[in-house]
VEXFI-296977 format. One record per residue (C-alpha): y, z, x; residue number from 1; residue in three letters. Coordinates in steps of 0.2 Angstrom, whole numbers. Example, Ala and Ser with C-alpha at 12.3 -4.5 7.8 and 13.67 -1.06 7.14 Angstrom:
     y     z     x num residuo
   -22    39    62   1     ALA
    -5    36    68   2     SER
END
This chain:
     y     z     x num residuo
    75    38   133   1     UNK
    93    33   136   2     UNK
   105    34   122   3     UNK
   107    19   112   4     UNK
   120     5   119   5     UNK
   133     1   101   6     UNK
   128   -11    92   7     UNK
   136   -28    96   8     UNK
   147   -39    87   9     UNK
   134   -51    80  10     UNK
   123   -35    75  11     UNK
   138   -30    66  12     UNK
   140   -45    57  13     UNK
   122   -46    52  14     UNK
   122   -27    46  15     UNK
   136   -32    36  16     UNK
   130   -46    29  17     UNK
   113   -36    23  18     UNK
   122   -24    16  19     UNK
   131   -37     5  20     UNK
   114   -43     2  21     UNK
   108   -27    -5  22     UNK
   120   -21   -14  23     UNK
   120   -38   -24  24     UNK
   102   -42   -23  25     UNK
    93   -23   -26  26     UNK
    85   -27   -41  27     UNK
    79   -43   -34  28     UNK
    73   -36   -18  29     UNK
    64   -21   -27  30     UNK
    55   -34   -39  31     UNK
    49   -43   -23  32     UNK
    58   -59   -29  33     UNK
    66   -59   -13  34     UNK
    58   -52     3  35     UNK
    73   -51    18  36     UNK
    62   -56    32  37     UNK
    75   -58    48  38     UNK
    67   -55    63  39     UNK
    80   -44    70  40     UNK
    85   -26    72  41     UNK
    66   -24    66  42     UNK
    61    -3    62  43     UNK
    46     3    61  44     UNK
    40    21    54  45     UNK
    23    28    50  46     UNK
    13    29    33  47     UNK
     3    43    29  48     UNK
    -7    50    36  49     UNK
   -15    58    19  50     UNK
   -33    64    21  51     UNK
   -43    69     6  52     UNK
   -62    75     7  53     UNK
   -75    69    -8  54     UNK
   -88    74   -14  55     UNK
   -97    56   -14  56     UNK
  -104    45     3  57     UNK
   -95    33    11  58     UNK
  -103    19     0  59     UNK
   -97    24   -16  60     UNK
   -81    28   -13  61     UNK
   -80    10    -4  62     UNK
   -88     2   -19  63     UNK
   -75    10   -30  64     UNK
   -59     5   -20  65     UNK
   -68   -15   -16  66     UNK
   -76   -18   -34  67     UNK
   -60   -23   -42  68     UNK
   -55   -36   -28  69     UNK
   -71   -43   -24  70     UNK
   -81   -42   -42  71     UNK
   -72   -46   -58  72     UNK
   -56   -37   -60  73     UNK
   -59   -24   -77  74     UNK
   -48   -27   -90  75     UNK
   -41   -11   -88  76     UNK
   -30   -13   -71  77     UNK
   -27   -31   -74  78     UNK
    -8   -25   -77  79     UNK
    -9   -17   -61  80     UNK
   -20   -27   -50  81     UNK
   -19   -49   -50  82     UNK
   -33   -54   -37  83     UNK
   -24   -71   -32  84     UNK
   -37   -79   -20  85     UNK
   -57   -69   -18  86     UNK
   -67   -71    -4  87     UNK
   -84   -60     2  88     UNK
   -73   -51    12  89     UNK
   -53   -53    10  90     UNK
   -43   -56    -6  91     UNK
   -25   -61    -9  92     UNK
   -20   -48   -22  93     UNK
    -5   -44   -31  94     UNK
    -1   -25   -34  95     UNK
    10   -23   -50  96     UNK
    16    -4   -47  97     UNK
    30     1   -65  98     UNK
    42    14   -55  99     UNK
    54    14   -71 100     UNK
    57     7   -90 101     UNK
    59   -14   -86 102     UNK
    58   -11   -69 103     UNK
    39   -16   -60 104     UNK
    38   -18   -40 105     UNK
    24   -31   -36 106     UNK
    17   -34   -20 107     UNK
     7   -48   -14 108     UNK
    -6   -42     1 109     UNK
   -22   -49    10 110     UNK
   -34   -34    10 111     UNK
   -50   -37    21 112     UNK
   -66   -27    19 113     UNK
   -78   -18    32 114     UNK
   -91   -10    21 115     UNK
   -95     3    22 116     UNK
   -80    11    32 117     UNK
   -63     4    33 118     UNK
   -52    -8    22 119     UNK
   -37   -13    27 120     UNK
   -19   -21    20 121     UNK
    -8   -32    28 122     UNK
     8   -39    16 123     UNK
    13   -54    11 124     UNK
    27   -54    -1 125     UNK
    36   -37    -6 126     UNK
    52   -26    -3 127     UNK
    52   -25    14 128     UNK
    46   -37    29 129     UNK
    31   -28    36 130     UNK
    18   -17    29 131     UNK
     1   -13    36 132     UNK
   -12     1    31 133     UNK
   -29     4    32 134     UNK
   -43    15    22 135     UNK
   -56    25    35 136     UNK
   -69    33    28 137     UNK
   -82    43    38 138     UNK
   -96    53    30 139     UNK
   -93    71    32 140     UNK
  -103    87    24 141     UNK
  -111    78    13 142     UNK
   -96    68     6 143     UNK
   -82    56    15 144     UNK
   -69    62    27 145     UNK
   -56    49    18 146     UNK
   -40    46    31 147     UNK
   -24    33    25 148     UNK
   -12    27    38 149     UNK
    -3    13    41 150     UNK
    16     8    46 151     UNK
    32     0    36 152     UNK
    44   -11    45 153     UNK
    63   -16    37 154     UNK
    75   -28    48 155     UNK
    93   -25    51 156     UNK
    95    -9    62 157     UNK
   101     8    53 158     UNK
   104    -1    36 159     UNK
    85    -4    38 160     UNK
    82    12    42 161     UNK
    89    18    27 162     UNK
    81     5    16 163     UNK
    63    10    23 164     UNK
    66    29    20 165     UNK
    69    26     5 166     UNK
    54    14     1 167     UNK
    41    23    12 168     UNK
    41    40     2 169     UNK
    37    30   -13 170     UNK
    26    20    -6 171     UNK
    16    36    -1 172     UNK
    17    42   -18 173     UNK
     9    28   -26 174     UNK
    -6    27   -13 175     UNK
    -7    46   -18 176     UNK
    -9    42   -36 177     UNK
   -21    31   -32 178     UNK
   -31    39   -24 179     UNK
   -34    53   -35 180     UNK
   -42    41   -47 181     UNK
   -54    35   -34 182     UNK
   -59    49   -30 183     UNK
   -61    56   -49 184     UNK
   -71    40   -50 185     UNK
   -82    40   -34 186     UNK
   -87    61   -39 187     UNK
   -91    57   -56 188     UNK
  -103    42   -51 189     UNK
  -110    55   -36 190     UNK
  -115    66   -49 191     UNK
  -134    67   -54 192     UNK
  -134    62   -74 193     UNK
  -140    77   -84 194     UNK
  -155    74   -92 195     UNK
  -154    77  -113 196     UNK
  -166    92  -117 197     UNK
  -180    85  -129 198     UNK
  -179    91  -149 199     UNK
END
């Protein structure tokens, strides 16, 4: 590939102008209040991979991840997890993810179900312009081969750049975290239940 051709004057401008934008709206952008969706200068840089192997099948991992969208939401994530819109097989949900004290990111994003093996998120509403990700899960020794990708998207050229590679390590983080749990959860319901020896 050829070296990049500088940036014109109306790229300049724009920069300029989101880096006004950021530096006044930060909080706003990082609380999803505003999403700078421009059309221009658009970057795009990978998500993941992060692959995990657990000791459950395919279905009840899947299970785990799709009960909370598609079933009633448990009290206990309903801090974290707002299903805005449910059908049989893709919600509108809000993610409510606290990163510090008085600060919580949401995210609002469709999330469209393949049982047994792939769920996938597109978003809607968030800190940046273009998210999409998907869930595979593939039975493997037993268990699921588990594999999480997806791509993050931020307008605006280098400034962009800058604003994604700082968005997209945290993203990661929190997908992490996440997953842990589900799988915690998948493994404990793979188990067989002990039977209670008899007095």
């Amino acid at each position: 590939m050829g070296a990049e051709s500088p940036p014109s004057r109306a790229r300049l401008i724009a920069a300029a102008g989101g880096a006004t934008l950021l530096a006044a709206g930060g909080l706003l952008v990082a609380r999803a209040g505003l999403t700078l969706d421009l059309g221009v200068g658009r970057r795009v840089r990978p998500l993941g991979p992060i692959r995990i192997q657990i000791a459950a099948p395919p279905e009840v991992v899947y299970h785990v991840i799709a009960a909370p969208y598609l079933r009633k939401t448990p009290r206990a994530m309903r801090t974290k997890l707002e299903v805005i819109e449910r059908g049989t097989d893709l919600v509108l949900a809000a993610h409510h993810t606290p990163l510090a004290p008085g600060l919580t990111v949401t995210t609002v994003e469709t999330v469209r179900f393949e049982p047994p093996h792939r769920i996938s998120f597109r978003l809607v509403k968030g800190p940046v312009p273009h998210v999409v990700e998907r869930y595979e899960l593939q039975p493997r020794d037993g268990g699921t081969a588990f594999d999480y990708r997806g791509e993050l998207g931020t307008d605006l050229w280098t400034l962009g750049a800058w604003w994604g590679n700082r968005i997209a390590p945290a993203w990661e983080r929190t997908v992490a975290t996440s997953l842990d749990g589900v799988r915690a959860e998948a493994e404990r319901r793979a188990r067989p239940h002990r039977r209670q020896p008899h007095a």
